[in-house]
C-alpha positions in Angstrom: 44.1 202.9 -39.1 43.0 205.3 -36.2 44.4 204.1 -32.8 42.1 203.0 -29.9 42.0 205.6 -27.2 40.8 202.1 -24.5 39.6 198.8 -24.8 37.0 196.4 -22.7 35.3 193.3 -22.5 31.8 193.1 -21.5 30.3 189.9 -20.4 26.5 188.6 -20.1 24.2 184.8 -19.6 26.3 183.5 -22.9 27.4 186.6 -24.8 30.8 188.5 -24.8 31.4 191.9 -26.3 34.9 193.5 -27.2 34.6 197.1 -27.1 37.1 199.8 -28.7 36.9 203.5 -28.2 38.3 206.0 -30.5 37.8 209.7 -31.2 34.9 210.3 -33.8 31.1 211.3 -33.9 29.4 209.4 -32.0 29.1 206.2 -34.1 28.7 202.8 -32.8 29.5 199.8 -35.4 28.7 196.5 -34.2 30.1 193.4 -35.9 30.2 195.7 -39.2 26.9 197.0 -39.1 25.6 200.7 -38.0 23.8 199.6 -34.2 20.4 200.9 -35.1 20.5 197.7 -37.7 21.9 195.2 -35.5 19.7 196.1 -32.7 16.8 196.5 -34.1 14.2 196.7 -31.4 14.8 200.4 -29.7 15.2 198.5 -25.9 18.0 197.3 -26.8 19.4 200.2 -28.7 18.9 202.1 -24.7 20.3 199.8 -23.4 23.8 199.9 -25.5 23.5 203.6 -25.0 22.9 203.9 -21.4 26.7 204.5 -20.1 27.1 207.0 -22.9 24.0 208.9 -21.7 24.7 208.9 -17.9 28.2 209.9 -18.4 28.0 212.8 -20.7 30.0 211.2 -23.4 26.9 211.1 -26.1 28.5 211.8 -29.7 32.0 212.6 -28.5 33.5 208.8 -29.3 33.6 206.2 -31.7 32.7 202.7 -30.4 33.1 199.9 -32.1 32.0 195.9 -30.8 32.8 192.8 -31.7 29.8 190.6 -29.9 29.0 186.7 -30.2 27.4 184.1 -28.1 23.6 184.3 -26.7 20.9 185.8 -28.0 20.4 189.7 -28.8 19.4 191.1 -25.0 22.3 189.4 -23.8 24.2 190.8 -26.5 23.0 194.7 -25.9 23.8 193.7 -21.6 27.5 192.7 -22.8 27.8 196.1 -24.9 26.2 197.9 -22.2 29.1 196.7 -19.3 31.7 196.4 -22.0 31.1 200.6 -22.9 31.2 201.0 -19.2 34.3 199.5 -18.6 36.1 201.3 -21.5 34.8 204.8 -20.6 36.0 204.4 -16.8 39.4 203.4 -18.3 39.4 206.2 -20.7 38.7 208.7 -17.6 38.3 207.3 -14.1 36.1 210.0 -13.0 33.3 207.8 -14.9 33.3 205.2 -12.3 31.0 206.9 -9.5 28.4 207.7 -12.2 28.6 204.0 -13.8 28.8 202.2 -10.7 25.9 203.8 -9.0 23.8 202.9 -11.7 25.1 199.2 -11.9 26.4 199.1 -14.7 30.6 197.9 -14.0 29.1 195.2 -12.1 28.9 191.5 -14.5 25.2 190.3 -14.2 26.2 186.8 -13.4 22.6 186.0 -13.7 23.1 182.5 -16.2 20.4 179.9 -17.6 20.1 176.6 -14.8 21.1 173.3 -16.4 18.7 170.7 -17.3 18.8 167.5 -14.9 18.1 164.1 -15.7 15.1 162.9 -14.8 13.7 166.7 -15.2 11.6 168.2 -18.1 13.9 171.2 -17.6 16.0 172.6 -14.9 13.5 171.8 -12.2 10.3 171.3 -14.0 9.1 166.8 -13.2 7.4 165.1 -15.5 3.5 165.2 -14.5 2.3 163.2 -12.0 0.0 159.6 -12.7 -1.6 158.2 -9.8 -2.9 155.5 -11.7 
């Protein structure tokens, strides 16, 4: 088994990502599948690339992810800071690069609760005046 050059967690709404680098190609696995096939829709497939990109680091590493929880944006956001945290522990020099663009920093952006006596979070019931 090849050895991890870093790990990272990446965290977003619901969904949280375990990230592994290791020397290869350029490949990206996640949960056992190539990510063109997981993520499907190309947004999403930018969005997992995005630290790679910005850093230089395009088809130098291996990445592999273990992601669950939430739905598949929140999935490619937990990649996204997951890869960012792994590169910058790989080589610290990332950081600048990575934080400028936002992408170190956990989007704690998370869905309201629904209230009692609420349709939703803060949606009423309609008004009857008679």
């Amino acid at each position: 088994m090849e050895k991890n050059l870093a790990l990272g967690t990446g965290r977003r709404k619901t969904s949280i990502a375990r990230v592994y680098l290791r020397n290869g190609k350029g490949n990206i696995v996640v949960n056992g599948k190539p990510a063109e096939t997981y993520f499907s829709n190309p947004e999403h497939m930018f969005t997992v690339n995005q630290p790679l990109v910005i850093t230089g680091n395009d088809g130098k590493f291996d990445i592999y992810i273990n992601v669950k929880g939430g739905g598949v944006g929140g999935q490619a956001g937990a990649c996204r800071h997951g890869i960012s945290r792994v590169l910058v522990q790989f080589d610290g020099s990332n950081s600048s690069s990575l934080k400028a663009n936002g992408f170190l920093t956990r989007d704690s952006r998370m869905v309201e609760r629904k209230k009692y006596g609420r349709r939703g979070a803060r949606r009423r019931f309609q008004f009857s005046k008679r």
